[in-house]
N, C-alpha and C positions, 0 to 999 in steps of 0.2 A: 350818381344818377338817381332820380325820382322812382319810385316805383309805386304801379296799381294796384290796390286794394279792393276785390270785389267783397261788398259787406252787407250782407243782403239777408231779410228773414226767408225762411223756406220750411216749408212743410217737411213731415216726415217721410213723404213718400215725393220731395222731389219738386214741389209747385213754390214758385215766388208768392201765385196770385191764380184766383180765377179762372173761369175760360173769360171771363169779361171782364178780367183785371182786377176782379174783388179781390182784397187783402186785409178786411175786418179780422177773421178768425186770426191773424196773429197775436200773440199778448204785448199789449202793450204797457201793461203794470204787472208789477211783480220784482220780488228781488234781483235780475238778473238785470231791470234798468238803470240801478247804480252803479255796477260795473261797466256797463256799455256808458254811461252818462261821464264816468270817469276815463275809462279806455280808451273809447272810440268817441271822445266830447266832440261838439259840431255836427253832426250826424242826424240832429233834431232839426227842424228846419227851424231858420231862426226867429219869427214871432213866435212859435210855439214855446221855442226856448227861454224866450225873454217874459214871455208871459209864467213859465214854470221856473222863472229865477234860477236856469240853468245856461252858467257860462258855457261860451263856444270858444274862447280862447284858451290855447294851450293844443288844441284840436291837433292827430296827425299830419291832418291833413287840408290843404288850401286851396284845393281846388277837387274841383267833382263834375262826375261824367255820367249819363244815363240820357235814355232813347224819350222819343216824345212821350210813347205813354204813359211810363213812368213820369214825368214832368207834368203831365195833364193832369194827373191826378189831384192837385192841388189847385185847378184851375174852378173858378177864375180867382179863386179867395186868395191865393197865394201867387203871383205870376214871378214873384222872385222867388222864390223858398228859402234858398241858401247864400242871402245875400252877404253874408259872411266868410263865402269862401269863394271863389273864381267856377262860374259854371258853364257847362259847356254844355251844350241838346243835340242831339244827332236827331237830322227830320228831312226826310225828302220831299214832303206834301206841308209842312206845315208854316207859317208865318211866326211872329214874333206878335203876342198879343197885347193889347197896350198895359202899359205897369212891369215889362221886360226889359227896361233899356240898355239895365246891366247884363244881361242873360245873353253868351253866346249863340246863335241858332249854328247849324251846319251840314251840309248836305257831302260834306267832303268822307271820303274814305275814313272811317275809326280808327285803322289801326295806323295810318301815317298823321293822323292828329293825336293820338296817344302818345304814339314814337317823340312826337315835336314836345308832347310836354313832358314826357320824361326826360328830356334832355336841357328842360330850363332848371334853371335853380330855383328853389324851392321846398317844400313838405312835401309827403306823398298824396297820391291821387285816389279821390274811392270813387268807384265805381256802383253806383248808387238800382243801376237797373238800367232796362231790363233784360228779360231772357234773351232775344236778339241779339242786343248786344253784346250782350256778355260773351255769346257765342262768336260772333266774328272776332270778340279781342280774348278769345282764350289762349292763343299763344304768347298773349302779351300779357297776362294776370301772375303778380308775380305775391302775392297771396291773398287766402280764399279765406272769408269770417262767414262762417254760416250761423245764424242765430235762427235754431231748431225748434220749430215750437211744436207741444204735443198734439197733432193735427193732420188728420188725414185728408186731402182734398179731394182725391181721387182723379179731379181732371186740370186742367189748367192753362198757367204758363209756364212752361218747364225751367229751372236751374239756366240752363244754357241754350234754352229756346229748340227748335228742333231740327240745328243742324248738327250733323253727323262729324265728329272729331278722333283723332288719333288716340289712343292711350296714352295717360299722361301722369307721370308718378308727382305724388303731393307728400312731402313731409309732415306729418301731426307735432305743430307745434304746441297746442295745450287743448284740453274740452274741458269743461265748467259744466257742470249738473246744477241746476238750481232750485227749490223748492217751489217756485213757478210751474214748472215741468221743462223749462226750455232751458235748452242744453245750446252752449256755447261752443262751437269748433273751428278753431284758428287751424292754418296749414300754409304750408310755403312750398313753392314752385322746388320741385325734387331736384 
């Protein structure tokens, strides 16, 4: 069976992004990009990558899941981002903009389209954003890459949006310090 990978940068005190969805303040150079460019390869959306002569093959993962605004975020410059892996948009308001043809839209429940694809064959799934999201498929997050940068945002969009969830134990598979400041922390569903 497939399993979801939420891979996501996040503040120290807890924010993906913004209260408006800003995500500048994350670092995006520094030594901790090589390991993520090898680790979690595909992950870059793929002009970026092709322009940074960073392969996406070999990636965990071949398909990716995240909420429109996460997706927007690239718009209009990018209307496929990740046309390298199989992508899927969860959107109850929104269209499919021209230069999407590849790009799932979907208004269906998260977690029985999650469910459907972990049970195709396949690589694993990341879960790319956003907070909302993440929060309706936390029963289904079967491990958690927080990439920590040193950065206080104070307000935002939270980790897992701001619905209220069970206690839930995470095994610490490894944390990476980097001379960056940002710290790397893998975990797996306890």
């Amino acid at each position: 069976m497939r399993e979801l990978t939420y891979f996501v940068a996040v503040s120290v005190d807890g924010f993906i992004a913004g209260p408006n969805g800003e995500f500048d303040r994350f670092l995006a150079e520094g030594d901790h990009m090589d390991v993520i460019g090898e680790k979690y390869r595909g992950t870059v959306p793929t002009v970026l990558a092709d322009r940074a002569g960073v392969p996406a093959d070999g990636s965990p993962f071949d398909t990716v899941v995240m909420g429109w605004n996460t997706y927007a975020v690239g718009l209009p410059m990018l209307p496929d981002p990740y046309s390298h892996l199989r992508q899927v948009v969860f959107t109850r308001s929104h269209d499919a903009p021209e230069g999407a043809e590849a790009v799932e839209f979907t208004d269906r429940d998260p977690i029985d389209v999650v469910r459907e694809l972990k049970a195709e064959e396949g690589r694993g799934i990341w879960l790319c954003g956003g907070g909302s999201l993440a929060g309706a498929l936390i029963d289904e997050i079967d491990h958690l890459v927080l990439k920590i940068s040193p950065v206080l945002l104070g307000d935002g969009i939270r980790l897992f949006g701001d619905r209220s969830y069970a206690p839930t134990g995470m095994m610490p598979d490894a944390v990476t310090r980097f001379d960056s400041g940002v710290v790397i922390a893998e975990y797996s569903r306890g």
